[in-house]
C-alpha positions in Angstrom: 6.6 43.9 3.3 4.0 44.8 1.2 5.0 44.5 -2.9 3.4 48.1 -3.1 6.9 49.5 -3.8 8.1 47.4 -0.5 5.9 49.6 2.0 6.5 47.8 5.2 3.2 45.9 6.5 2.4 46.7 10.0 3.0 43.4 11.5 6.1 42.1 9.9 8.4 43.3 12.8 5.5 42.1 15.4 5.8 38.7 13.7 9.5 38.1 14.3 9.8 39.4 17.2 6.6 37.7 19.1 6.9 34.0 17.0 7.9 30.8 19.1 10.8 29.3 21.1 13.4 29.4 18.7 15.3 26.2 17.3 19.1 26.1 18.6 20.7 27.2 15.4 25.1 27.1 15.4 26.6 31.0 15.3 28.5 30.3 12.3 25.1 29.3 10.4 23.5 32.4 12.1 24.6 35.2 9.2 23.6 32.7 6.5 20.4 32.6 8.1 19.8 36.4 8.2 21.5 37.0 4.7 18.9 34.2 3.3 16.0 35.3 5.0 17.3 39.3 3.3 17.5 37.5 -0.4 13.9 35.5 -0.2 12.5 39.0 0.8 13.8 41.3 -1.3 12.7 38.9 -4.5 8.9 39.7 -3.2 10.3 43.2 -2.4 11.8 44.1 -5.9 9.0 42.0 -8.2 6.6 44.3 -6.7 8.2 47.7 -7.2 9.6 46.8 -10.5 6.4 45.1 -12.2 4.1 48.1 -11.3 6.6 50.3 -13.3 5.9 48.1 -16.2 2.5 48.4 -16.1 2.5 50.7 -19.2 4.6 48.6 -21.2 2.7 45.6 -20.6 -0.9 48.1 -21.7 1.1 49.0 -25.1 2.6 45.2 -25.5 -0.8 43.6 -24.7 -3.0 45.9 -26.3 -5.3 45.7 -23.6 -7.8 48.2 -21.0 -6.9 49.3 -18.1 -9.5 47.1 -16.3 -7.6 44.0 -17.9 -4.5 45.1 -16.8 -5.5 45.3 -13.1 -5.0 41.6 -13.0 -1.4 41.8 -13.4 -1.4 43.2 -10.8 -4.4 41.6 -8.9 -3.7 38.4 -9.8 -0.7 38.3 -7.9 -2.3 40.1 -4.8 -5.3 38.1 -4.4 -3.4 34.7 -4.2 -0.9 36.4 -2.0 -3.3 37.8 0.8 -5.7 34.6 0.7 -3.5 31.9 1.4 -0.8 34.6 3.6 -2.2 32.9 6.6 -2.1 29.3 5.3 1.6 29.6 4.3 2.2 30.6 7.9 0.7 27.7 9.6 2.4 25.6 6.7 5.8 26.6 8.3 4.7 26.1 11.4 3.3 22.3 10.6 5.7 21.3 8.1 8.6 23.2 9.1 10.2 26.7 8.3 13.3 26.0 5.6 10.9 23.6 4.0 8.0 26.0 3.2 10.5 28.8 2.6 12.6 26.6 0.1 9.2 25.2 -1.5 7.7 29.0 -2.1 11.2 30.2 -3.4 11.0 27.4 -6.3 7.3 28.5 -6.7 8.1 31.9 -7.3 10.8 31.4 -9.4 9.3 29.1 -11.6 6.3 31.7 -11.7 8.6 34.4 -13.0 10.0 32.7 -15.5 7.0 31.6 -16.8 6.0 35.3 -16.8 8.8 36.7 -18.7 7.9 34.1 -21.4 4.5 34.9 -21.6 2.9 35.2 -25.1 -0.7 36.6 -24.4 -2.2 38.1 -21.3 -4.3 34.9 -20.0 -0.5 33.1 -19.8 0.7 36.1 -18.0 -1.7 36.4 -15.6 -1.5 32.5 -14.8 1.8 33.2 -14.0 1.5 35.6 -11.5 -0.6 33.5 -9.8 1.4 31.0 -9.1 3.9 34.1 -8.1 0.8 34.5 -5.9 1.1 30.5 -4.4 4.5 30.8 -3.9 4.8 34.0 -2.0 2.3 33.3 0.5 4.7 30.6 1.1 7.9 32.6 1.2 7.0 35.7 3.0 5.9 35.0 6.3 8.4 31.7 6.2 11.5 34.4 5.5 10.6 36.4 8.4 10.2 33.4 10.7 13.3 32.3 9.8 14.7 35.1 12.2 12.8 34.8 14.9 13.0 30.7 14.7 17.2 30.6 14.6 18.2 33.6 16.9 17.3 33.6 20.6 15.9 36.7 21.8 18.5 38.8 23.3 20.3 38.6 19.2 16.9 39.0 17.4 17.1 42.8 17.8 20.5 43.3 16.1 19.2 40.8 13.3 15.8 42.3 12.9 17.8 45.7 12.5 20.0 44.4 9.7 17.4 43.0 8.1 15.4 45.8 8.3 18.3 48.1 7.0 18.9 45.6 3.6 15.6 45.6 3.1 15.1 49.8 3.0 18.0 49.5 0.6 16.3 46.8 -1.5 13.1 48.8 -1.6 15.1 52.1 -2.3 16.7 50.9 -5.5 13.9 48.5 -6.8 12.0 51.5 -8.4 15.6 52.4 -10.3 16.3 49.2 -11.2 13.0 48.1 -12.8 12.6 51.2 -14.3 16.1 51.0 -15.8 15.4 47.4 -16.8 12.1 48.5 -18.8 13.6 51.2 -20.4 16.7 48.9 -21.9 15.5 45.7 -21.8 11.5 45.4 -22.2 9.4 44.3 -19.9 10.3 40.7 -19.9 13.0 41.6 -17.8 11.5 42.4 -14.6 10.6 38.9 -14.5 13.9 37.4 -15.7 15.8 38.7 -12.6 14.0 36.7 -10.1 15.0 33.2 -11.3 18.9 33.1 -10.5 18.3 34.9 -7.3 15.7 32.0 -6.4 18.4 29.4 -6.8 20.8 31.0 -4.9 18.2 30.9 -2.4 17.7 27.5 -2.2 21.1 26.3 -2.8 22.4 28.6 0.8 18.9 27.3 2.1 19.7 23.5 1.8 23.3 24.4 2.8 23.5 26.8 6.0 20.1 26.8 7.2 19.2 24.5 10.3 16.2 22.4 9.8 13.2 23.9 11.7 11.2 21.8 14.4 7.8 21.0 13.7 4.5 21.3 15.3 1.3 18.9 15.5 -1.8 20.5 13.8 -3.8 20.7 10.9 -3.7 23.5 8.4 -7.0 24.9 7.5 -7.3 24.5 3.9 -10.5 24.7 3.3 -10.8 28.0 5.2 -8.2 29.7 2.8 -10.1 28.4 -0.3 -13.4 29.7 1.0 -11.4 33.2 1.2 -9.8 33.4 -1.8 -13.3 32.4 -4.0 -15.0 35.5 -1.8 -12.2 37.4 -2.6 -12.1 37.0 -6.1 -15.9 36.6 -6.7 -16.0 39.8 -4.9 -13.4 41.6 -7.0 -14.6 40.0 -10.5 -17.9 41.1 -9.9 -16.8 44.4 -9.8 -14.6 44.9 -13.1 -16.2 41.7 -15.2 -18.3 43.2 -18.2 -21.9 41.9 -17.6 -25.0 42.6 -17.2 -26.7 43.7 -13.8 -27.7 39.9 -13.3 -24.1 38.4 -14.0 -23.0 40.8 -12.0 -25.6 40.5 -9.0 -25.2 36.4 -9.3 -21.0 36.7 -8.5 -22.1 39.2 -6.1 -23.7 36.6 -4.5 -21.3 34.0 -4.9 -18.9 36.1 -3.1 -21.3 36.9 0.0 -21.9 32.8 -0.1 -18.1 32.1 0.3 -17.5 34.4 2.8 -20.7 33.6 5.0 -19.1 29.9 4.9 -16.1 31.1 5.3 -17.1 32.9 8.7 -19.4 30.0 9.8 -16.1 27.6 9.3 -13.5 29.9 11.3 -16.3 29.5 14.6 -16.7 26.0 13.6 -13.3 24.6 13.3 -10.7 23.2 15.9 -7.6 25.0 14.5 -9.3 28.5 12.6 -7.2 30.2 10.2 -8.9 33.3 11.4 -9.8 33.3 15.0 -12.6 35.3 15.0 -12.6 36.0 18.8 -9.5 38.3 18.0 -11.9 41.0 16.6 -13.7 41.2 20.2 -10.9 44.1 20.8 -11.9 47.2 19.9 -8.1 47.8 19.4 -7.5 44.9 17.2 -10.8 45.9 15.1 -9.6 49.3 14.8 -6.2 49.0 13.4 -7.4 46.4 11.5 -10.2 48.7 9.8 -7.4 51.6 9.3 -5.3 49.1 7.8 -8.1 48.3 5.2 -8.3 51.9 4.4 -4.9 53.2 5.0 -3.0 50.7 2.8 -6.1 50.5 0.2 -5.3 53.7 -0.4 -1.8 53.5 -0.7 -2.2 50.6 -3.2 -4.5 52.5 -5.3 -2.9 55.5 -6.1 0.5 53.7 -6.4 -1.3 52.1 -9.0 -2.6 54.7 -11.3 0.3 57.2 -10.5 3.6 55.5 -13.2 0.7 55.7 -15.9 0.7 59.3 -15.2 4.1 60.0 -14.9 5.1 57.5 -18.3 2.4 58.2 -20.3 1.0 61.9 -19.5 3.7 63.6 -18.2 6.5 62.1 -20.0 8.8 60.4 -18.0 10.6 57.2 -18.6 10.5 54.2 -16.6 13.5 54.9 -14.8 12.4 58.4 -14.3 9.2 57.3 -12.7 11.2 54.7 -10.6 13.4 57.6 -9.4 10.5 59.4 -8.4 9.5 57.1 -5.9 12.8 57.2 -3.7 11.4 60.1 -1.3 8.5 57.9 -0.3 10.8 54.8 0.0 13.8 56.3 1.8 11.4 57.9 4.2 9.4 54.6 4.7 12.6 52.7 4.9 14.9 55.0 6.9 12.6 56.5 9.2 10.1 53.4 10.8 12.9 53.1 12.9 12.2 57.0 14.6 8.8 56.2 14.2 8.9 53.5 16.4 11.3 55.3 19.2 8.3 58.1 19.3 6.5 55.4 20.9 8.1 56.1 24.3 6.6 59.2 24.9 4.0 59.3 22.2 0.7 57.5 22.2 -0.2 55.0 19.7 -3.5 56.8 18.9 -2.0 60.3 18.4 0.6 58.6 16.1 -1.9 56.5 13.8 -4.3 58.9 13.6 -1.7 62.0 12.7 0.2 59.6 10.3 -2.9 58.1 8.3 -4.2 62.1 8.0 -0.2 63.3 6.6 -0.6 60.3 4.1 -4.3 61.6 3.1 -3.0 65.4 2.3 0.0 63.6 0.4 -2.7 61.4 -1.4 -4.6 64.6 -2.0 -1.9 66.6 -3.2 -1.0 64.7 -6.3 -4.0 65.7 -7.0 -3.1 69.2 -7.8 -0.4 69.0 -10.7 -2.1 69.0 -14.2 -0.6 67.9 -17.5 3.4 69.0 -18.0 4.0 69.1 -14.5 7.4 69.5 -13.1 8.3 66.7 -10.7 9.9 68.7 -7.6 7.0 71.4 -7.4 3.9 69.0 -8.6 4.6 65.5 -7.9 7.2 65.5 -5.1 5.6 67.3 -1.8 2.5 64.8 -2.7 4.9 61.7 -2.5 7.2 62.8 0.0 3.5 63.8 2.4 2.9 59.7 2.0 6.0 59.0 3.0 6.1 60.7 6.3 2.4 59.6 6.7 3.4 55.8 6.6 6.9 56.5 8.2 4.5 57.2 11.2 2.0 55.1 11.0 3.2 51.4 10.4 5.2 50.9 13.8 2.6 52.0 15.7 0.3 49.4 14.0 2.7 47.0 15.2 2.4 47.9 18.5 -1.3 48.5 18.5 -2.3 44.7 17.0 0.4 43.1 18.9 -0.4 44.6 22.6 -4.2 43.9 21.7 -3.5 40.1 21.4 -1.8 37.5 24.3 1.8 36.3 23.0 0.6 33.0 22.4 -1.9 34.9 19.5 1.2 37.2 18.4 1.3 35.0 15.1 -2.2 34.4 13.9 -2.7 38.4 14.6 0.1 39.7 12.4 -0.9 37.2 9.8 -4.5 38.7 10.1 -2.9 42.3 9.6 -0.7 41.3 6.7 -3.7 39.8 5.2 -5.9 42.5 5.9 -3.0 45.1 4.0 -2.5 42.9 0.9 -6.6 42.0 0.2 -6.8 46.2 0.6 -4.5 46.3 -2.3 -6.7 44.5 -4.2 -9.8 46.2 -3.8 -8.4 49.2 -4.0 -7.6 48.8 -7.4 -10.5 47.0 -8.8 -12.7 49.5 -7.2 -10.8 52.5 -8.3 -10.1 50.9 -12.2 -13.7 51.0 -12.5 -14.1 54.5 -10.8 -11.0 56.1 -13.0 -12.8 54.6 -16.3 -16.3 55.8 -15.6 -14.6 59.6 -14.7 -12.2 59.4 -18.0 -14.7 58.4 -20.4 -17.3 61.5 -18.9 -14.5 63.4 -18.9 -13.6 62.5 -22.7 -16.8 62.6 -23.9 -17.0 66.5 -22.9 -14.0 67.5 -24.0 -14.0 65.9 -27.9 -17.4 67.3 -28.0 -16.2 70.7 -27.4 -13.9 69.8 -30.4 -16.7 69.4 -32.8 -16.0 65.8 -33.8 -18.5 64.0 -36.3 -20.2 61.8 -34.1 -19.4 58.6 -35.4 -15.7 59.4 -34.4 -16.1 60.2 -31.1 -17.9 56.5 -30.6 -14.9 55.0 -32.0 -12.7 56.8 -29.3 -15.4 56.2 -26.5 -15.5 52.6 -27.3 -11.6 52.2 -26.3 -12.2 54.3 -23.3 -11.2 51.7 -21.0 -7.6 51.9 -22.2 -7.3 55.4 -20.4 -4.3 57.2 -21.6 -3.1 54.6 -23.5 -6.1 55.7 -26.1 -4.5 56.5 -29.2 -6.6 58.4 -32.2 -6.2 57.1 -35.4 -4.3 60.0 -37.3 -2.2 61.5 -33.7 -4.0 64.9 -34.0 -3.1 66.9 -31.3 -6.2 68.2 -30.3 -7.8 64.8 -29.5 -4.2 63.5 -27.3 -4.4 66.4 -25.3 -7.9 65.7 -24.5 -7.2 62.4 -23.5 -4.2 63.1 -21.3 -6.6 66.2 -19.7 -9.2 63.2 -19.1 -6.5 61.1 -18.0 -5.7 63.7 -15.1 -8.9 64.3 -14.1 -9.4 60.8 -13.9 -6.4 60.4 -11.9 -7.2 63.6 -9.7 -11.0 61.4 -8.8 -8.8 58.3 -7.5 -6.1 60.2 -5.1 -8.7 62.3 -4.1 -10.7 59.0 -3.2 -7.4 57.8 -1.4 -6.9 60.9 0.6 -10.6 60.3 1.9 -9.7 56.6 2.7 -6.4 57.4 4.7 -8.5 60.4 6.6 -11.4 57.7 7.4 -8.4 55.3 8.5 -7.4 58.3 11.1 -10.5 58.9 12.2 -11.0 55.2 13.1 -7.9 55.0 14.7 -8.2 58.3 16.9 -11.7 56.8 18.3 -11.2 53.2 18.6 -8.1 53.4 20.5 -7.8 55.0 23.7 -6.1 57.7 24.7 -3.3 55.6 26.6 -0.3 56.2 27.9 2.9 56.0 25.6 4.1 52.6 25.0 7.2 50.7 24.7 8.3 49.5 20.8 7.8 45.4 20.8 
């Protein structure tokens, strides 16, 4: 699951169902299995719905740009995605309930210290170690599953799990919302610690110890991502100068040659980079880059319009995510029966271009916009685009790899979905702060400002909406929420490209194949 309001990632379902021999586990332990394996993933599930609602109360809390506040959400992404694939080989090497039980404490312990956090640099620490400990938990809850039921039972539990987790997703939105509005912030944060411990304490009691395997984990390879990664992504949003910048820039391109030149060099990759010699497993790679980029980025950007253009409360804005997660979590199941007498191809190629008109249409409604005839069509567009699109990406990466590379490739294409995130939304904070500050400018000139004025206001530009003139006039706030939208309008335009891109790449690197059979 991705923590992009729980959008299912194209491999999770690949991963449990394609993972090793499993480890005889008694029946009566088998539904504390699948119930703890539902409560580790809906922690990662709700944090990420609920904190992205929270993003404007943090902005007002903090007192801080919109290019600072990224890293909330960044922060936590970054650490995630890099070291995704090293928390999977951890389970493997050191055993499943051991990883899973160590990245539950890690994430609990980084929530509290995020709900206690007194400045933004404390805040941001905290979510990485968020980060540390979910790239431990996730793929170690989902391989729970697959490692304790055999695989004539894993279907029934894969469904179950599937249909708590739509339910988690479904009322995450409401609840953090709800939570902001009554409680502050903090709060989003405070929910995860008891949940954690029950975790661990029905961990240590029902679970079956998992076997182990012999092999080293490649550490080193998951550093070298994560500092091209963030090099990358700091070089983008820092404030420097064109050297600074260039200098990170190249940093970044240093890691990852190293990074490439290790994964050939090594006994036991993290990345096999023979995996990318299928044009298939390219492809729906590349579309995942794209497609969930997108996705990321204008789930991003869109609470600050609802909350602080259009009016909405936090719960509000949590309700008005439901079509797109009740379609996402209700419907992959539909999805994936269409692959019996639909091909993969026509499936990932239609789906990716549905989500691009949705990301195009919430491009339409301007300032006071009703939600069911501006916002909704856009959202509910997105959600039929996904609903289509992430079973067949199962299929597609999991049919381009043999079983005994079924693991590594879905932790390449959860990877791959996550480190989208990321970029997305440095790359689009910077876009939506060069477009509202042009936009801004224009607009308080037309209002005949004194010059000295509209510097002050220009200055603070990278606050977006959150801008607030001295004295309220009303003049200047409705020329900062009009900037804001067409600020917003330049990223989910930018989004709807990105999807209709992804489509393209799918519809000519795959071929056009018969229908296949759901994994």
């Amino acid at each position: 699951m991705s923590i992009a309001y729980g959008a299912q990632q194209p491999c999770d379902r690949g991963r449990m169902l394609c993972d090793g021999t499993p480890v005889p586990c008694p029946q009566r332990d088998k539904p504390w299995v699948l119930f703890v394996a539902i409560l580790g993933s809906s922690m990662a599930f709700i944090e990420g719905s609920v904190v992205n609602l929270a993003l404007p109360s943090l902005q007002t809390h903090f007192a801080i740009a919109s290019t600072q506040l990224q890293w909330v959400v960044n922060a936590y992404l970054l650490v995630l995605g890099s070291f995704m694939l090293i928390g999977g080989a951890a389970g493997d090497r050191f055993g499943v309930r051991r990883v899973f039980v160590l990245g539950t404490v890690v994430f609990g312990v980084g929530s509290l210290l995020a709900a206690q956090a007194p400045e933004l640099s404390w805040l941001l620490a905290a979510r990485l170690v968020q980060g540390l400990g979910g790239a431990l938990l996730v793929p170690s809850s989902l391989a729970l599953i697959s490692t304790h039921f055999s695989a004539h039972e894993r279907g029934r539990a894969i469904g179950a799990w599937a249909s708590a987790s739509a339910l988690t997703t479904a009322l995450g939105p409401l609840i953090g919302g709800w939570l902001v509005d009554r409680y502050a912030w903090p709060a989003v944060f405070y929910i995860v610690p008891p949940v954690a411990l029950l975790t661990v304490f029905l961990s240590l009691w029902r679970v079956p110890r998992s076997v182990t395997v012999d092999g080293r984990v490649d550490y080193a390879g998951g550093l070298l991502l994560a500092l091209a990664c963030g090099a990358f992504i700091y070089a983008l949003v820092v404030d420097a100068g064109v050297a600074t910048r260039a200098a990170i820039f190249a940093l970044a391109l240093a890691a990852a040659v190293l990074f490439v030149w290790r994964e050939h060099r090594v006994k036991a990759p993290m990345l096999p980079l023979e995996l990318f010699r299928s044009r298939a497993f390219s492809g729906s790679n590349a579309m995942t880059l794209l497609l969930y980029g997108a996705l990321s980025g204008a789930l991003f950007f869109l609470p600050f319009n609802l909350i602080q253009v259009q009016g909405f409360s936090a719960l509000e804005a949590g309700a008005a995510f439901l079509p797109f997660t009740l379609l996402l979590g209700f419907g992959s199941r539909f999805a994936g029966s269409l692959l019996g007498s639909v091909s993969p191809r026509t499936l990932l190629s239609s789906g990716a271009f549905v989500a691009g008109l949705g990301f195009v249409a919430l491009a339409l409604p301007g300032r006071d916009a009703a939600y069911f005839s501006g916002f909704f069509p856009g959202i509910a567009l997105i959600g039929v685009g996904m609903t289509a699109s992430v079973a067949p990406l199962t299929t597609v990466v999991m049919n381009a790899v043999s079983d005994a590379q079924a693991g590594v490739a879905s932790g390449v294409n959860n990877t791959a979905a996550r480190l989208a995130g990321v970029f997305a939304v440095a790359a689009m904070s910077v876009l939506a702060v060069s477009v509202f500050s042009a936009a801004l400018e224009s607009r308080l000139d037309a209002l005949a400002l004194a010059p000295d004025r509209v510097g002050a206001l220009l200055a603070d530009a990278d606050k977006l909406a959150e801008l607030a003139p001295a004295n309220g006039d009303a003049d200047i706030l409705a020329a900062i929420d009009a900037a804001f939208v067409t600020a917003f309008r330049s990223v989910t335009v930018l989004c709807g490209v990105l999807a209709m891109c992804g489509s393209a790449i799918a519809w000519f690197s795959l071929r056009a194949t018969a229908p296949l059979e759901e994994p």
